[in-house]
N, C-alpha and C positions, 0 to 999 in steps of 0.2 A: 448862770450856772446854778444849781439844786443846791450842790455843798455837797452831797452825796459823797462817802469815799468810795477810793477807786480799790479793788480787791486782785490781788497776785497770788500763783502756786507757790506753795514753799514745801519744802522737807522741813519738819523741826521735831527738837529733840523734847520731847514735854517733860520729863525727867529720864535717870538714865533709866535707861532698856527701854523707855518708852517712845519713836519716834515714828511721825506721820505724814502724809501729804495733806498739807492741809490749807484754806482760803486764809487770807488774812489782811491785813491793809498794806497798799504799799508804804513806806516812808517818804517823808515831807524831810529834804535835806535841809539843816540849820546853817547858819553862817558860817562859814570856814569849811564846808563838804557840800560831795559830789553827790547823786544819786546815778548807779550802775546801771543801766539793764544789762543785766551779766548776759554774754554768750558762749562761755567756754566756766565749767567748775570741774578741777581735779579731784577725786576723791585720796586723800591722805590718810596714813594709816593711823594720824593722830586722832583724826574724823571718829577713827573706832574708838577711841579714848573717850573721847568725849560722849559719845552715843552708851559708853559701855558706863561712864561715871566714873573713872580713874584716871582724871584729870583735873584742875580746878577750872568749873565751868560755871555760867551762869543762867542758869535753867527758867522756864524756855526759852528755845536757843533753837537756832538756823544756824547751822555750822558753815561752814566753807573759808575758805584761806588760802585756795590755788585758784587764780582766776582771770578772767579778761571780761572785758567789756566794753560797753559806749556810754557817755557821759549823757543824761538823760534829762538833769536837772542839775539846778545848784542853788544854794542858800544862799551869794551873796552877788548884788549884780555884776560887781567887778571881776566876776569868776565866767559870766556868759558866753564868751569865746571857746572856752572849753566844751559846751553844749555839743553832741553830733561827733566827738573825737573819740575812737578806736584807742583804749588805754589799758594800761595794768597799773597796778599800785603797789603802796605799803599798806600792812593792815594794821599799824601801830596808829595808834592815839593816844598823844602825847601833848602835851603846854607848851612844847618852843620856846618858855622861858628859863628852866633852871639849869642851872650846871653843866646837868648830864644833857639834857635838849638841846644847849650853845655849844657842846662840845660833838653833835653826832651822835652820843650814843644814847639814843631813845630808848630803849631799854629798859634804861637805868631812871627814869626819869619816875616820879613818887607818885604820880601819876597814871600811869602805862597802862591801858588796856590796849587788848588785841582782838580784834576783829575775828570773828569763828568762833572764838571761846568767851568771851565777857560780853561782845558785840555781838548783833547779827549778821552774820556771812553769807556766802554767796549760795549757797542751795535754794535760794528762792529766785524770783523774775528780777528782783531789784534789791536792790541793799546800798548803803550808806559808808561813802570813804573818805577821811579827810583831801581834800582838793592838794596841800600840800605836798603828798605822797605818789602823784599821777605822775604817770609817763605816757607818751603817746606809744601805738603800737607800730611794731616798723610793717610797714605794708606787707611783704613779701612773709612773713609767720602767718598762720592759720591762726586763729583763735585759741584754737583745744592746743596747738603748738606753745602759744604764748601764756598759756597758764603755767603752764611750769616753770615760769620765771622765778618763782618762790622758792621751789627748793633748788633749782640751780643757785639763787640768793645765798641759801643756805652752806650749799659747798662751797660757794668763792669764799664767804665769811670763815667755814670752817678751814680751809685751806691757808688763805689772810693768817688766822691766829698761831695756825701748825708753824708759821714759816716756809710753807712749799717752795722749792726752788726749783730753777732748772737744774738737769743730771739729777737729781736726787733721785734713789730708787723710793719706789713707794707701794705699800701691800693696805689692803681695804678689805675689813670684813665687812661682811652684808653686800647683796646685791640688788635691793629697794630702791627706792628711787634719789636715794640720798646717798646711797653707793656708788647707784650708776652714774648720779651725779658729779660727785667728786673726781670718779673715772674720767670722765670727759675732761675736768678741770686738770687734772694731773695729764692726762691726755696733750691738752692744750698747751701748755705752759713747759711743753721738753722733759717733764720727768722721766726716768727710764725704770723697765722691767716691771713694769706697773703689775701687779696682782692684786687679783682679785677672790675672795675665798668667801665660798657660801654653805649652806650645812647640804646642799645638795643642788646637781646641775640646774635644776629649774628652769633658771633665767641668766646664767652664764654664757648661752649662745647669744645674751645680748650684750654681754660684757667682752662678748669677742667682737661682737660687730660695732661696739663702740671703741673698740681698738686697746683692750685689754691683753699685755702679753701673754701673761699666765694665769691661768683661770682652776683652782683647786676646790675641789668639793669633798666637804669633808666627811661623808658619810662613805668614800671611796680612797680617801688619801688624806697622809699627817700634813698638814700646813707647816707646824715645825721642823720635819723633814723634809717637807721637798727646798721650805726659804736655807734651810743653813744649806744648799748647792746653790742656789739661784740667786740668793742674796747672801755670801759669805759674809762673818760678819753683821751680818743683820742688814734688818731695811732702816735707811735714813729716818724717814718715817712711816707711822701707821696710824690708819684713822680706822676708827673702832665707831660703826655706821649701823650697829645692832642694839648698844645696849644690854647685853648678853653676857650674865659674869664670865660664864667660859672665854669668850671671845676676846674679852678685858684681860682674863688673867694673858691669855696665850699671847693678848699685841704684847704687853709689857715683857716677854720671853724674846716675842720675835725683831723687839727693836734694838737697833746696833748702841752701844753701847754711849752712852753722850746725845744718842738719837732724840725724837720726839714722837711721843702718842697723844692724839687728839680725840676726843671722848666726844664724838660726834652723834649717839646713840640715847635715843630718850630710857632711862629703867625704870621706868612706870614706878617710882617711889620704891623699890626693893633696897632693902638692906643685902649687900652685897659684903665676899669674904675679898679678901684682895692680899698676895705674899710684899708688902712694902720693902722690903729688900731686894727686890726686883728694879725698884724703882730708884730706890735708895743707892745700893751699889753700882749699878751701872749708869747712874748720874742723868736718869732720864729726865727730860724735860713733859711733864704732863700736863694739857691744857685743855678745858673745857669750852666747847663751842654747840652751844645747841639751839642756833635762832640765824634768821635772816642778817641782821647784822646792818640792815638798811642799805645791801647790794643789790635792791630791786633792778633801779637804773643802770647798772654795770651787766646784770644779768639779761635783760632783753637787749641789749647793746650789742652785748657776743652772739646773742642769738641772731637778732637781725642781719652782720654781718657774718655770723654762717661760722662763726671762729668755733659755736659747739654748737652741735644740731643733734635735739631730744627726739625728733621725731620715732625714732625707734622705740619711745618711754611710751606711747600711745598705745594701749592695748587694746582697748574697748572707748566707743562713742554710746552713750545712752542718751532717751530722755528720761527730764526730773524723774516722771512718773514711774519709771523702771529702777528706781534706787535700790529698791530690794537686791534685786539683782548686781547692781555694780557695788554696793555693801558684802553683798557675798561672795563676789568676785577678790576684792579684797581682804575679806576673812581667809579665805579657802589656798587664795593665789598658787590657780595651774601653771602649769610647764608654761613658759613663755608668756604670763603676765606680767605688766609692770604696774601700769596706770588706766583707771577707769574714768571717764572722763563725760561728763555733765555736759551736753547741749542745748540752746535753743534757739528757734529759727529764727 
């Protein structure tokens, strides 16, 4: 062999506003990781975060953090079985020694980087995952299906924290993919009268088809009107999947009284107004949920067994080299988009 390295496409972000297709080396996985050849990357609206500079990122940077792939290589021989397996992951790297790592919650751990934003992620041919965090993919999902294991991640997590029950009514701002996610989870799990509220129809024909009962667009109708008939009382709970002070102030209105509001919405660092006697008074319980929560393997689980099927989240299939376009797809998002979604052959 030369030594020669071997060169892959990537998307990457050289600083914000700055982002290209560009050659680059593949990565050499170290012990303890996998190397991807990604076949499936979602694009997430975080993705614009980070492209845009109004996130804590680590420039330059290959973003990606929805994704599937095939295990291509690995850093340590005892990992070579894995080689040629069809998987998804975590994108957390983490020590597995402290506290918070023996307890599950990687997160927390004082170490924590994330894969897409500190690491490089999957908008390139190949990219690098801890071997720990692999799941194999269950044959019967598509690839571009089984990216979205992440933010389905994301709703079981956020649901998990809310206390979701069965019969519990439940109302969900935002209709993104973190929405319609959640939908499906409340969907799943027996909630009733599930609503759904977006500032306009857009993509509510896909929250009907995900088996949303009531679907309110607010640029046509009060959400506080139509829940105090549909939900007397209020909703049990509400997941607040925008990040949008208005949306914040209105869950904390529209939840029944002793209820719960889960704050499921990223606010891109905004200083927000908020009436705490809302919260105060009627004895809300408010709980912040805004990450995977390490529900990877629970989330392709449901998927493989068909318990929630995203398929309807597919919007658009590109290649890399079309990013522009699926970046603006997600900027703009028409009537009936949800998710742009990264292929390759």
């Amino acid at each position: 062999m030369s030594g020669k390295k071997r060169l892959m496409k990537a998307v990457r972000v050289e600083a914000p506003g700055r982002i290209h297709l560009v050659q680059t080396d593949i990565p050499e996985p170290t012990p303890g990781f996998a190397r991807i050849r990604v076949k499936a990357a979602a694009v997430c609206a975080t993705d614009l975060e980070v492209i845009d500079g109004r996130i804590p990122a680590r420039y330059p940077l290959i973003p990606g953090h929805e994704w599937s792939g095939i295990v291509d290589a690995v850093g340590s021989p005892a990992d070579e079985a894995r080689i040629g397996k069809a998987v998804i992951g975590s994108n957390d790297v983490v020590c597995l020694t402290c506290d918070a790592c023996r307890s599950g919650n990687w997160r927390y751990c004082e170490h924590f980087e994330e894969i897409g934003f500190k690491r490089d992620g999957a908008y390139g041919e190949y990219f690098l995952v801890p071997v720990y965090g692999l799941v194999e993919k269950p044959e019967n999902l598509s690839f571009e299906e089984a990216a979205l294991n992440e933010p389905l991640g994301v709703a079981l997590g956020s649901m998990q924290k809310g206390g979701a029950a069965f019969g519990d009514t439940l109302t969900i701002f935002g209709a993104g993919s973190i929405g319609l996610c959640i939908l499906a989870v409340g969907k799943a799990m027996g909630m009733r009268r599930i609503t759904v509220v977006a500032s306009s129809d857009k993509r509510l024909s896909i929250a009907k088809e995900l088996g949303a009962d009531r679907v309110i667009a607010t640029d046509s109708e009060d959400p506080e009107e139509v829940l105090r008939t549909y939900h007397p009382g209020g909703s049990d709970l509400v997941v607040d999947a925008t990040g949008i002070e208005s949306c914040i102030q209105a869950s904390f209105r529209i939840a029944r009284k002793g209820g719960t509001v889960v704050l499921a919405g990223y606010g891109r660092g905004r200083q927000m107004s908020l009436r705490i006697d809302d919260v105060h008074i009627n004895n809300l319980r408010v709980v912040g949920a805004g990450n995977n929560w390490n529900m990877h393997k629970k989330a392709i689980t449901l998927m493989g067994d068909r318990v929630i099927d995203l398929r309807p989240l597919v919007s658009r299939t590109l290649r890399p080299e079309d990013y522009e376009e699926g970046i603006e797809l997600v900027r703009t998002r028409p009537a009936g988009f949800v998710k742009a979604v990264f292929v390759h052959e």
